[in-house]
Every structure is written in structure tokens, then in C-alpha cells.
N, C-alpha and C positions, 0 to 999 in steps of 0.2 A: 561508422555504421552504414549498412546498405540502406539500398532506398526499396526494395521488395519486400515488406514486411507488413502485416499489418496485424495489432494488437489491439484485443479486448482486456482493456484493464479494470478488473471489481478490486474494490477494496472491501474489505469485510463490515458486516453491520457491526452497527453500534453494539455498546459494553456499558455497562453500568460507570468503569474508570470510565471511557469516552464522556458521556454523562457530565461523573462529576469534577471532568476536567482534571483527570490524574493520569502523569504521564504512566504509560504501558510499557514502550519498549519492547521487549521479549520475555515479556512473563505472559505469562498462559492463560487469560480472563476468557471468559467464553462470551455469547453475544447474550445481549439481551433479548426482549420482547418484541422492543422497537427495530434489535438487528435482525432478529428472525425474521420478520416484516421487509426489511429492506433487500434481504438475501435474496427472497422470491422476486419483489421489483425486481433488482438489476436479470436476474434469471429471465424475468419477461421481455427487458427492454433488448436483453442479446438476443433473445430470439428473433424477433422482431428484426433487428440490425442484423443478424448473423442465421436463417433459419436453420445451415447444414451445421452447428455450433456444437452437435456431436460428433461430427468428423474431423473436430479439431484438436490438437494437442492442449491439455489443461495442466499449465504449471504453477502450483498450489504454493506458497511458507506453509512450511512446518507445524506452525500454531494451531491451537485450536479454535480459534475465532475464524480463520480464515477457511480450514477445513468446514464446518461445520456450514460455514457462508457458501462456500464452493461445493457444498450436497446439495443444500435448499434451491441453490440456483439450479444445478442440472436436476433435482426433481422436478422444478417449475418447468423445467424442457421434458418433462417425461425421460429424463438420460436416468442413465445406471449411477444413484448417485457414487458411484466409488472411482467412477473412473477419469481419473485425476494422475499426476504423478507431484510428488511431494519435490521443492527444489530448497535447498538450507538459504539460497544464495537471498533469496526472499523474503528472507525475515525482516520485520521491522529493524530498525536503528535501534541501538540501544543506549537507553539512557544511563544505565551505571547504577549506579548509588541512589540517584532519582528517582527511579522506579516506582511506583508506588503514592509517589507524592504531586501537590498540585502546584500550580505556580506561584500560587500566594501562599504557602506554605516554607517555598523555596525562596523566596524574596523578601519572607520575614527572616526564616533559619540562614541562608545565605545570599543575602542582599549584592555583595562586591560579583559574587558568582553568578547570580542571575543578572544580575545586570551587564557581565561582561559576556554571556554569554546572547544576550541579547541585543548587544553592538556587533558580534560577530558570529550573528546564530549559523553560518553555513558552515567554519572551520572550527569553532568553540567543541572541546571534549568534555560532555561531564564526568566526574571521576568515577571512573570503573567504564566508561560505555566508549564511544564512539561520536565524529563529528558526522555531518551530512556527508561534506567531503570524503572523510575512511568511507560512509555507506555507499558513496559514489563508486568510488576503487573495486567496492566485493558485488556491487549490483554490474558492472561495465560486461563484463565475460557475458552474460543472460542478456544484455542487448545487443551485443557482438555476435550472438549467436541464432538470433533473431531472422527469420526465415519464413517466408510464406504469411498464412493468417496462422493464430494462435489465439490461447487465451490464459491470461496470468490474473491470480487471486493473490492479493498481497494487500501492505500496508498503503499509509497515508507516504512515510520518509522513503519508500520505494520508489512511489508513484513519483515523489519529487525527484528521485535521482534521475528516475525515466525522463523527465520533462527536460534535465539538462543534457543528457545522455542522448537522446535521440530527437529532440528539438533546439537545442542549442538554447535554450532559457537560459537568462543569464539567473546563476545564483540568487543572488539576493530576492532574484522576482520565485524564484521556486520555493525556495523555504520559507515563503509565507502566503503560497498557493494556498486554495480550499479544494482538499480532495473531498469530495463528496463519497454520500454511503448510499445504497441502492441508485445506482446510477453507473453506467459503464463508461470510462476515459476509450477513448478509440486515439491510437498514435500510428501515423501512417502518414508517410513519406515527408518525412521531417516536419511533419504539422500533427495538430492536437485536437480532439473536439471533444466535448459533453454529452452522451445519449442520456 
């Protein structure tokens, strides 16, 4: 990865799943009260960090939690909230089969499966989805490609591949990172910080 870059990273407010602790993955929840609240925060705090933050390129997931995140925030900048561009490569990880369900749910239903996936949560696949690792692999191209200032709207299992992808975090410290929700990740020149 070059060292010319620098990245405004949102992840999208909170969801009701967020809430009650129910993995998401790539199903399509929209935010809640509390994300709608948080969208504007992080929208304020880029400003603030970033004031020319509409002369910047904005690479959106697909989803609607993240869309809906990545409006409220360029309304809170007075921007055009549409003017984004959508990237697939963005999308959260997917859990598979898990979707839907919570961890104590999954540790009751599959005990030997949460459990091993929790000895080795960076490479562990759930069934039907993806490890962090594969997310690593489909998010690398989107840091590789990374150039100037930007700003990406995305997930929590993004933001963790970021952290390995273009700060050298080792694994095991990423995938039990706290990405936080109205608050923007700044990645810039192989270092990381909290706005």
C-alpha cells in the first residue's frame, strides 16, 4: 500500500440487530434512531477534520444502513446528500447461515461451532459466509487503490480489514478491534487514529 493516502472512515449508525447484538452481515437493516443520531455526529466531526469533505471522493457499501449513514452525514455538511458512489467491494463480511442470529443463540444451537470459531475468529468460515481473511482478499484491491484524501462509508469487518491492510495490525488485535458508530477512523500513512 502507498503511503499518499488519507482515509475518512464512517461506519454506519447503529441498527436495532446492532442493539440486540444480532449478527448482520449483508442483510439489509436499516439504522435506527440512535444511528440516525450518530450519522449526523460523525458528518459533523468530518467536517470539522476535513472542511473541503465535498471535494472528496465518497465510497459508499451497497447497503442500506450505510447509504442512509453516508446522506445524513453529507446533509450535516450541507453536501448534495447523493453524491456518493456505491462500491460492492464494501460490503460487510458475511456471516452465512448466521445472519440473523445472536451469539448466545449460536453457542446454545452450535456450541463446537462458536466455539471454534472463536479460537480462530480471523480464518474461521461460517457456513454459507466468509472469514475475515476471504474479507481481507475482496477489500485489498479498495486499499491498493487508495490515493490522495477520500472518504469510505462501510462496516465494522471492513474497517477491521483496513486496519490490517494498511496499518499492518496484526490479526488477532483487529478482529476484536471496537469500531465505533458516529465517530470517523482517519488511516493515514500506515498509522490510525479516532476523530
Amino acid at each position: 500500500m502507498g503511503s499518499d493516502y488519507r482515509l475518512y472512515f464512517i461506519r454506519h449508525g447503529e441498527t436495532d440487530w446492532n442493539a440486540e447484538g444480532r449478527l448482520q452481515g449483508q442483510q439489509d437493516i436499516p439504522i435506527n434512531e440512535r444511528g440516525r443520531f450518530q450519522a449526523v455526529e460523525a458528518g459533523r466531526k468530518l467536517g470539522k477534520l476535513a472542511p473541503h469533505a465535498g471535494e472528496l471522493r465518497w465510497n459508499v457499501s451497497p447497503l442500506w444502513r450505510t447509504r442512509d449513514t453516508a446522506e445524513r452525514a453529507r446533509r450535516a455538511l450541507h453536501l448534495d446528500p447523493d453524491g456518493y458512489e456505491l462500491d460492492p467491494i464494501l460490503k460487510e463480511i458475511s456471516f452465512g447461515d448466521w445472519e440473523g442470529r445472536t451469539w448466545r443463540e449460536l453457542r446454545k444451537a452450535e456450541p463446537e461451532a462458536a466455539a471454534e470459531r472463536e479460537s480462530r475468529k480471523w480464518t474461521y468460515v461460517p457456513p454459507g459466509g466468509e472469514s475475515y481473511a476471504m474479507l481481507t482478499d475482496r477489500v485489498r484491491p479498495f486499499a491498493e487503490a487508495l490515493a490522495g484524501e477520500s472518504v469510505a462509508v462501510a462496516h465494522g469487518g471492513v474497517a477491521r480489514a483496513l486496519l490490517v491492510l494498511l496499518c499492518g495490525l496484526p490479526a488477532e488485535r483487529a478482529c476484536s478491534a471496537d469500531i465505533w458508530q458516529g465517530r470517523v477512523l482517519l488511516f493515514e500513512k500506515g498509522r490510525f487514529s479516532w476523530i
